[in-house]
C-alpha positions in Angstrom: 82.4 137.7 159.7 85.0 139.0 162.1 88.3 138.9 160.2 91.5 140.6 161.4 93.3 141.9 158.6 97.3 141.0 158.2 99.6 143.3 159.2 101.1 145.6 157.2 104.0 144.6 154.8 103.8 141.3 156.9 103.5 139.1 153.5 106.5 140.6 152.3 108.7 140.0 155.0 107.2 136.6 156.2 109.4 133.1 155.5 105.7 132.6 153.8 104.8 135.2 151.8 102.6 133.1 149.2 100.3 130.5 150.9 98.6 130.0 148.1 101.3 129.4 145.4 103.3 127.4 147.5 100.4 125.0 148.0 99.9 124.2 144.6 103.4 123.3 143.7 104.4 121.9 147.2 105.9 118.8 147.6 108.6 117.8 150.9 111.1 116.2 148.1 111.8 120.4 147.0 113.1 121.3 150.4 114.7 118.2 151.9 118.0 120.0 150.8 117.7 122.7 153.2 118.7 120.3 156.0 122.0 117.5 156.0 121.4 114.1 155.0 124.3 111.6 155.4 122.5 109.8 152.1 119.7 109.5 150.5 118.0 107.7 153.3 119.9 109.1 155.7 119.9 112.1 158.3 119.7 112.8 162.2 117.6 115.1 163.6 120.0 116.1 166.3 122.8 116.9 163.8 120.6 119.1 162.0 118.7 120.8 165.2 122.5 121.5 166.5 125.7 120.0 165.1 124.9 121.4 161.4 124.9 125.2 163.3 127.8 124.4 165.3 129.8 124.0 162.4 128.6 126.6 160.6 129.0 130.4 161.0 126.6 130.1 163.9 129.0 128.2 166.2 129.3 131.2 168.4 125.3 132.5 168.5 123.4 131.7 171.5 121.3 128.9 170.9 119.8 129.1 174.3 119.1 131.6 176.8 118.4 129.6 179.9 116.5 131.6 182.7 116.3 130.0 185.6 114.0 131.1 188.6 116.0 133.8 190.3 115.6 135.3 186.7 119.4 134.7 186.6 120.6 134.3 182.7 122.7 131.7 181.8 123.8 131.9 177.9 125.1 128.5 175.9 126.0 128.8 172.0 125.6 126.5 169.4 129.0 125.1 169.7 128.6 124.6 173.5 125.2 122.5 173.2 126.5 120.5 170.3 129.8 119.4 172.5 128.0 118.8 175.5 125.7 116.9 174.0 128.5 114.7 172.5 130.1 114.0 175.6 126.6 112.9 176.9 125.9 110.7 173.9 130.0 109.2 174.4 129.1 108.3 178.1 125.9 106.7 177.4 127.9 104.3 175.3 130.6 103.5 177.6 127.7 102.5 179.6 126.2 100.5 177.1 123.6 102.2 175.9 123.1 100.9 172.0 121.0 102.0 168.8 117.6 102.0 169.7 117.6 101.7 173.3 115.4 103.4 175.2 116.8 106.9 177.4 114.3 108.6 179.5 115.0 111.9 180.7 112.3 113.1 184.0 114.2 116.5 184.4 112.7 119.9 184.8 112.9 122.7 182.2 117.3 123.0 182.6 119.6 122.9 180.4 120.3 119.3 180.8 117.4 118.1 179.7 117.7 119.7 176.4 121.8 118.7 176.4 120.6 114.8 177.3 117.6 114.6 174.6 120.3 116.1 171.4 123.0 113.5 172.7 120.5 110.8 172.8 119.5 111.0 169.5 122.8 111.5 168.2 123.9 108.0 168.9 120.8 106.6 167.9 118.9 105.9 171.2 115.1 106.3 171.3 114.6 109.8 173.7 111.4 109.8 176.2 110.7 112.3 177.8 108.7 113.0 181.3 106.4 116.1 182.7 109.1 116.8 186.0 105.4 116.2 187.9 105.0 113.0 187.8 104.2 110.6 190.4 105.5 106.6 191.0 102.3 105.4 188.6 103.0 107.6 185.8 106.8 107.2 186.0 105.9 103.4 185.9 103.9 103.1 183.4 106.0 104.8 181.2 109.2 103.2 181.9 107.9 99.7 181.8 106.1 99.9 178.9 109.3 101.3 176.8 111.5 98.8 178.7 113.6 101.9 179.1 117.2 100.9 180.2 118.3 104.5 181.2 117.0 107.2 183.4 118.5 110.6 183.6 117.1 112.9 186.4 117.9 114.2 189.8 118.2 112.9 193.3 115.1 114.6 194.7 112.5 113.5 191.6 114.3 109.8 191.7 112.7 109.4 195.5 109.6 109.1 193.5 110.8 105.3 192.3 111.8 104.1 195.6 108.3 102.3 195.7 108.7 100.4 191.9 112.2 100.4 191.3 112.2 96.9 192.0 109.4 96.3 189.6 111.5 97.8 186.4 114.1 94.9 185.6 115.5 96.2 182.1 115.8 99.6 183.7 119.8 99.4 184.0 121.2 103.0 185.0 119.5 105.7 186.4 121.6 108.8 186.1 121.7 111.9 188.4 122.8 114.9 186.8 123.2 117.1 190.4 125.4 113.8 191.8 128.1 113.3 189.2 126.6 112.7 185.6 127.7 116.1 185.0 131.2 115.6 186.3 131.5 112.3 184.5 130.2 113.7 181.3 132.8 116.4 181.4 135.5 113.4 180.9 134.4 112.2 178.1 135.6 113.3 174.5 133.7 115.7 172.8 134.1 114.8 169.7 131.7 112.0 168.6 130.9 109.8 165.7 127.4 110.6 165.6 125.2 107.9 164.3 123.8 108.0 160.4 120.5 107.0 161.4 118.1 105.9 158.6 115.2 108.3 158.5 112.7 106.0 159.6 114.4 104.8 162.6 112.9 105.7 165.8 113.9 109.4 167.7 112.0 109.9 170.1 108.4 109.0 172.1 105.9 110.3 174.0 103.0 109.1 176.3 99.7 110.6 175.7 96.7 109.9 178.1 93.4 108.5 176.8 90.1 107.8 178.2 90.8 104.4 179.1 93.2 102.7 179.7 97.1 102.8 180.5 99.0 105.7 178.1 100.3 105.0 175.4 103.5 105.1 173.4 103.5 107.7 170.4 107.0 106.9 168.3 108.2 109.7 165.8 110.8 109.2 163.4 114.0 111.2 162.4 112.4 111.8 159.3 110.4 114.2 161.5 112.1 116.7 161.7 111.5 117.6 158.2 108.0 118.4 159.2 109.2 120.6 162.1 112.0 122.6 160.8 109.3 123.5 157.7 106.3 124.5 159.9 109.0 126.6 162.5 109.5 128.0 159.1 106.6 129.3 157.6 104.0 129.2 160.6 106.1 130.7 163.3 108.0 132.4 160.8 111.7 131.4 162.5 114.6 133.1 161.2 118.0 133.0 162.0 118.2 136.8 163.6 115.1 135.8 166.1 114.8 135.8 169.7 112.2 132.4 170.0 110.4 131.9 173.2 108.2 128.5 173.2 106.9 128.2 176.8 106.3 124.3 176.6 107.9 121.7 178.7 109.6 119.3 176.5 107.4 116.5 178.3 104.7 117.6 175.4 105.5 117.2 171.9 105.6 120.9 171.3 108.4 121.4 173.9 110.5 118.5 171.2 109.4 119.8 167.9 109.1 123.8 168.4 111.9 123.8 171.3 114.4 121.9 170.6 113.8 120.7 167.0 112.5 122.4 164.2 113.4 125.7 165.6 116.6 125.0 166.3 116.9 124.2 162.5 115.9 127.2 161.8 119.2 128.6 163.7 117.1 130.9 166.4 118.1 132.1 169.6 115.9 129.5 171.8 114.4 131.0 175.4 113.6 128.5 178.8 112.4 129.5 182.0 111.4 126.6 184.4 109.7 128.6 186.4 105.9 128.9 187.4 103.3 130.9 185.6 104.3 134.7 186.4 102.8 138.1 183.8 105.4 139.8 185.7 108.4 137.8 185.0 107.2 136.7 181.8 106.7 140.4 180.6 110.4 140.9 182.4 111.5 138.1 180.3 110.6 139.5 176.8 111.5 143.1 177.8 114.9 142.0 178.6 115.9 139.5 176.3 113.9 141.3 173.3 111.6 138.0 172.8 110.7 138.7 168.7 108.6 135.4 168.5 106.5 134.2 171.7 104.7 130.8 171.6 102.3 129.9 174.1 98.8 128.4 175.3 95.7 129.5 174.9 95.4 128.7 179.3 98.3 131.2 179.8 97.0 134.2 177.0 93.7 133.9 179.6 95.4 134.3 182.2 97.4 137.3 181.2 94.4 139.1 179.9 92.6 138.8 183.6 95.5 140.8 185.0 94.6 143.7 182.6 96.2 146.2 180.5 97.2 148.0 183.4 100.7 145.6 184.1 101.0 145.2 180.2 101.6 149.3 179.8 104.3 148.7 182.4 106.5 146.9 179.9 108.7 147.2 176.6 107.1 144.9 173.5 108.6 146.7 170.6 110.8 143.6 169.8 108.0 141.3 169.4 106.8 140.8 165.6 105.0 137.7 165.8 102.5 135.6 168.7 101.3 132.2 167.8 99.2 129.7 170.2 98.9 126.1 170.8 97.3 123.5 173.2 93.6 123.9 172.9 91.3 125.8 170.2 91.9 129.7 171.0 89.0 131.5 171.7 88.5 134.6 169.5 88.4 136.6 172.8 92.3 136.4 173.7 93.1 136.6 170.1 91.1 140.3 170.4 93.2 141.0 173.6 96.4 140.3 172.1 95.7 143.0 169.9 94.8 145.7 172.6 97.8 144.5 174.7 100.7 143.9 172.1 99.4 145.7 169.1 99.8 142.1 167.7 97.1 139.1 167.5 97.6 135.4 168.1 98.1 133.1 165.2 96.3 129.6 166.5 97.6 126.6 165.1 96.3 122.6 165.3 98.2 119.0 165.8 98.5 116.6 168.1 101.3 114.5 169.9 100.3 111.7 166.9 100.6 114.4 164.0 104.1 115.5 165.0 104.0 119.1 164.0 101.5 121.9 162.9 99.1 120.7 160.5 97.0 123.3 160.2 97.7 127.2 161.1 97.3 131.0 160.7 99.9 132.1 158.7 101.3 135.6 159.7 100.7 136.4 155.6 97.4 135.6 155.9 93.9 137.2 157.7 93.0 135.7 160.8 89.6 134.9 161.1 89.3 134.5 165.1 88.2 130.8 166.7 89.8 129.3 163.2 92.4 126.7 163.1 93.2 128.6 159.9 94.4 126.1 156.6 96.0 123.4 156.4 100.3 123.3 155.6 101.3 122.5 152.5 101.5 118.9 151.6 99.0 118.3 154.3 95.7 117.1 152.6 92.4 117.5 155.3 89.1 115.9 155.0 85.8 116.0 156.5 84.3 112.8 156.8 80.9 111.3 157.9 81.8 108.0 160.3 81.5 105.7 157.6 84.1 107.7 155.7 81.7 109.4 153.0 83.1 113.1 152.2 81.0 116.0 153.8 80.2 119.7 152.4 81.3 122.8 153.7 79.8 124.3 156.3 78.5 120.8 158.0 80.1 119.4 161.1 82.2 116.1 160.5 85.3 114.0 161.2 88.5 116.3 160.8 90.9 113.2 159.3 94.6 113.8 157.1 95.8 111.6 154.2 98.6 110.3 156.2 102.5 110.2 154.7 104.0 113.5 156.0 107.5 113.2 157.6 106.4 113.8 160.8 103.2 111.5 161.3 103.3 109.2 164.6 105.2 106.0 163.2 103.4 103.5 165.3 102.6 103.3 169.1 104.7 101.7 171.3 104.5 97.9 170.8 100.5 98.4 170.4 99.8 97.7 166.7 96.3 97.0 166.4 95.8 100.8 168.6 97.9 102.0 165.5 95.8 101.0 163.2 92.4 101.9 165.0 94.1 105.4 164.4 92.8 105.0 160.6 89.5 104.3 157.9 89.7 103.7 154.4 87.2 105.7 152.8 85.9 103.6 150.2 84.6 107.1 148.6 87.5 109.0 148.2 89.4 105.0 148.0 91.8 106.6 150.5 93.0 105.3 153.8 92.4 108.3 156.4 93.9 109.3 159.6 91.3 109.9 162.2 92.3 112.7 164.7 89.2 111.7 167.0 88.1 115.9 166.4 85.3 117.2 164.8 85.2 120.1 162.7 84.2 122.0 159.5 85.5 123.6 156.6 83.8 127.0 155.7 83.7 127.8 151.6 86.8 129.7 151.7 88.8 126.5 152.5 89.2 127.8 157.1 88.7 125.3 159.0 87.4 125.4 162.4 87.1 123.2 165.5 84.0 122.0 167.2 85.5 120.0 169.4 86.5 116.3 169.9 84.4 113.5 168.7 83.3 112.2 172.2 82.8 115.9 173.6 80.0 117.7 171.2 76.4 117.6 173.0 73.1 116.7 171.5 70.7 118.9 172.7 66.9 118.3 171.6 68.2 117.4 168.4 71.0 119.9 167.9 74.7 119.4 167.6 76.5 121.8 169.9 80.4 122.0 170.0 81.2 122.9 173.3 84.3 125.1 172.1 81.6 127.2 170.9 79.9 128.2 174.0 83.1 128.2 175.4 84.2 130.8 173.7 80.9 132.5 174.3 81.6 132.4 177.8 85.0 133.7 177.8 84.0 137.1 175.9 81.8 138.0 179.4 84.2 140.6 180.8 84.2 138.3 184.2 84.9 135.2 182.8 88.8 133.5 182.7 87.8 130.5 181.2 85.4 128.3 180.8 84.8 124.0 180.4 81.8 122.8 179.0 80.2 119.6 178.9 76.1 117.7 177.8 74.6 116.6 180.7 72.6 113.8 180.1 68.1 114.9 180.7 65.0 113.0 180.1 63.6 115.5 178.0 66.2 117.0 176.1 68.8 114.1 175.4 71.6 116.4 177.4 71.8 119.8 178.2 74.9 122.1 178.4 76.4 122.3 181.7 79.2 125.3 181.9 82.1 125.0 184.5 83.4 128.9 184.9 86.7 130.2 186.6 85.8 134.0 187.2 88.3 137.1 187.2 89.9 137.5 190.6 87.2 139.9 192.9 84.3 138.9 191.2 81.4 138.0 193.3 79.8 134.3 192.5 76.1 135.0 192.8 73.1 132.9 191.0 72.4 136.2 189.7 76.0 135.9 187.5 75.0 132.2 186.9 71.4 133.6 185.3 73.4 136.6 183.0 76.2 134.2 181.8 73.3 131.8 180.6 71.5 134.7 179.0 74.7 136.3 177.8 75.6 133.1 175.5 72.0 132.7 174.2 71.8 136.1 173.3 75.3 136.3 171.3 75.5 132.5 170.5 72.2 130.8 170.0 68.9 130.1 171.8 68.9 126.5 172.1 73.3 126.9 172.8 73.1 128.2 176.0 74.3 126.8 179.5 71.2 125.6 181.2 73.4 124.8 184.4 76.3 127.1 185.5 79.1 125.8 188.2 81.8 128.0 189.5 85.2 126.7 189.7 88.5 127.9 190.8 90.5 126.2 188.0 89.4 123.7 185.5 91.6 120.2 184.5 94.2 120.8 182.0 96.7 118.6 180.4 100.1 120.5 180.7 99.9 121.7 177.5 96.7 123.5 178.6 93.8 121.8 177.1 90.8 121.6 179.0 89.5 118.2 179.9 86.1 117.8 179.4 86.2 114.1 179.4 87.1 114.8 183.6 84.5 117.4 184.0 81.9 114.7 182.8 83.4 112.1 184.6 83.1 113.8 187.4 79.8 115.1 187.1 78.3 111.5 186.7 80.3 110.0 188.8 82.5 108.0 186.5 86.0 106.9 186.9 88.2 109.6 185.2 90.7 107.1 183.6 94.5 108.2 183.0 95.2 111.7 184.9 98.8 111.3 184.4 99.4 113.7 182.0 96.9 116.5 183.4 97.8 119.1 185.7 96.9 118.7 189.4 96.1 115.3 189.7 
């Protein structure tokens, strides 16, 4: 098995050092002291991201290093963001904006996104937040669903509601921060009385697309950020001397809980860029600002990797000590590269918008063992399931669901109970009630779990269960290949066959030649019957913003279906 082996002294030194003996004591009720509750029911996750550090010795660290796309630095501390973001959450009030309300912020990645979300929560308004690439649908969808009474954004992204402004009744302010929220936030005091919000009331939501259907509504809790500031802890391995860089925009759940949340807790040095997808400002970036911990998707590792050593050699890592990945399964193929280019591999982790926070990970104390999820956190309890609930042995493919009950577990979607509850089975084996993540997967017998791919995604071949992940990564380890999509095909003889979409490395040559030595390349190194009988070249392949590949729109479009929701993916 192909196992890369911890680094050196890195159990030692890691937040984490024990995986194994913290699992079998752990329970969230031991640590809830290591962040301020007003009571025993009490806390607020924005105190404790900011306002807890502000009025601590870390009032004058830099809690964010914003770099904007000039490469221009612009430094706020602790102190700064939790004052701003008072005067923010005092203006909203003398606006009317009450407990609960919804505040949607469509901003790009600047620093008054993160100012707005912290002084939203603080006077205990539901945050929402929105990709800055959304179009009228999208921004309708989301705003009239919530019954949002607040929009912050700017002048040039609010043309996009000219056509269904009139359509939004409860939406009662919308707020520009380039013509004079900024200025009218600058009068207000900044001292505020920041709400002792119980810790199941409502932070913040997201919209997640689905197959069919409009988005929905996924509602966290302030409870959450127990979850968050835990996981930042002993996954990413936050301390307070780091330099953090999370590349996600805060319209994804990561951008909230590894961003501005949970590492925040932690106390770290926080890194932004808005910018677009650049090695050579991104290498600039963690060369000059001596980036220690760099989180990112497994879309932009690929990407990296096809501009070659060469570019990396050009560049200062020595202040990097830890690379983790999120978004999508990460092939074992950029996990290698990460080792050649940074002398350092990347540590996949696994959740989803509904999950809240890291569920399962590569811990930097532990081995990696490349294309694993790794094990699951502590206090999270896995199982894999047939579809009727019945447990299912290692090494066999079945539902990945979680015993639900951790902090940060989706509350409920957006006035949509009965899709809440479709979200769970009761096992009458195990006499549990089961979150469903809608992913399949197996456990292998020492307790790594690995990804085959989502329920509605794995092919039946002639019998055979392929997860297209699999092949996938297969594809990827051909030195031309970027990245690859796969998708079953349906055929009269074999039930479906594998069909591969491919983006090649820049200067390669698309020939049916290439198409006939991918095809035999997977069978050879993956399996005979695993193989891509059909071979498409693309130029890029969908993705959701986080990065994960859409197969669902791959299919569609190769049968000619309608895609469903495209609001959340990247050029559409």
């Amino acid at each position: 098995m192909d196992i890369i082996r911890k680094v050196k002294n890195t159990a030692s030194r890691s937040n984490l050092p024990d995986y194994d003996a913290i699992l079998s004591s752990f329970n969230y009720d031991k640590y809830t002291k290591e962040l301020v509750w007003f009571s025993d029911r009490h806390i607020n996750a924005a105190y404790n991201a900011i306002t807890k550090n502000a009025i601590s010795e870390r009032k004058n660290k830099v809690a964010l290093y914003f770099v904007d796309e000039k490469e221009v630095i612009t430094k706020y501390t602790f102190l700064d963001l939790d004052l701003l973001s008072n005067q923010v959450g005092n203006l909203l009030k003398s606006l009317g904006c009450n407990r609960g309300d919804r505040v949607f912020i469509f901003l790009p990645r600047i620093p008054e996104l993160y100012i707005s979300f912290l002084g939203i929560l603080k006077i205990g308004a539901i945050a929402g937040t929105m990709f800055s690439a959304f179009g009228p649908q999208a921004i309708f969808d989301r705003l009239s669903q919530s019954e949002a009474k607040f929009l912050i954004t700017t002048s040039d992204l609010a043309t996009r509601l000219k056509s269904i402004r009139h359509k939004l009744p409860n939406l009662k302010r919308i707020l520009l921060v380039d013509k004079g929220l900024m200025t009218e936030v600058s009068k207000q005091s900044s001292n505020l009385n920041i709400t002792e919000t119980d810790m199941t009331d409502d932070a913040f939501m997201l919209y997640t697309s689905g197959t069919t259907g409009k988005p929905k509504g996924i509602v966290h809790q302030h409870k959450a950020i127990l979850h968050e500031y835990l996981t930042a802890k002993w996954v990413l391995d936050i301390k307070d001397s780091d330099i953090y860089w999370c590349t996600a925009d805060p319209g994804w759940v990561t951008g909230i809980a590894y961003e501005i949340l949970g590492s925040w807790a932690c106390g770290s040095s926080t890194v932004v860029y808005p910018g677009r997808f650049d090695a050579d400002i991104w290498y600039r970036i963690i060369e000059k600002l001596k980036v220690t911990i760099w989180y990112t998707a497994p879309t932009a590792i690929r990407m990296l990797a096809a501009q070659g050593l060469s570019k990396v050699k050009k560049y200062d890592f020595s202040s990097l000590r830890l690379l983790a990945s999120v978004g999508e399964p990460l092939n074992p193929e950029p996990i290698r590269w990460g080792l050649k280019a940074f002398k350092l591999p990347f540590h996949d982790n696994y959740w989803q918008t509904e999950t809240g926070g890291i569920v399962m990970a590569n811990y930097p104390s532990m081995e990696i063992r490349p294309g694993s999820m790794g094990k699951p956190f502590p206090g999270i309890k896995p199982h894999i399931v047939s579809d009727d609930g019945h447990p299912i042995a290692n090494d066999k493919i079945g539902n990945l669901t979680f015993e639900p009950g951790w902090p940060s577990m989706m509350k409920k979607v957006w006035r949509r109970p009965k899709k809440f509850e479709s979200y769970f089975l009761y096992s009458k084996s195990l006499k549990k009630k089961l979150y469903i993540t809608g992913d399949l997967a197996y456990r292998d017998k020492d307790g790594y779990y690995w990804f085959v791919g989502r329920a509605d995604d794995v092919i039946k071949s002639s019998g055979e269960r392929i997860g297209p992940f699999e092949v996938e990564s297969a594809l990827v380890a051909h030195e031309n290949v970027i990245e690859a999509g796969v998708i079953g095909k349906p055929d009269k003889l074999r039930g479906e066959i594998i069909k591969a979409f491919v983006v090649l490395k820049p200067g390669v040559n698309q020939s049916d030649k290439l198409k006939e030595e991918l095809s035999l390349f997977v069978k050879k190194n993956l399996a005979g019957h695993a193989y891509p009988r059909e071979i498409e070249f693309v130029d890029h392949l969908p993705k959701t913003r986080s990065g994960k590949i859409m197969r669902r729109i791959l299919k569609a479009k190769e049968l000619g279906l309608p895609v469903g929701d495209t609001s959340t993916l990247e050029d559409y």
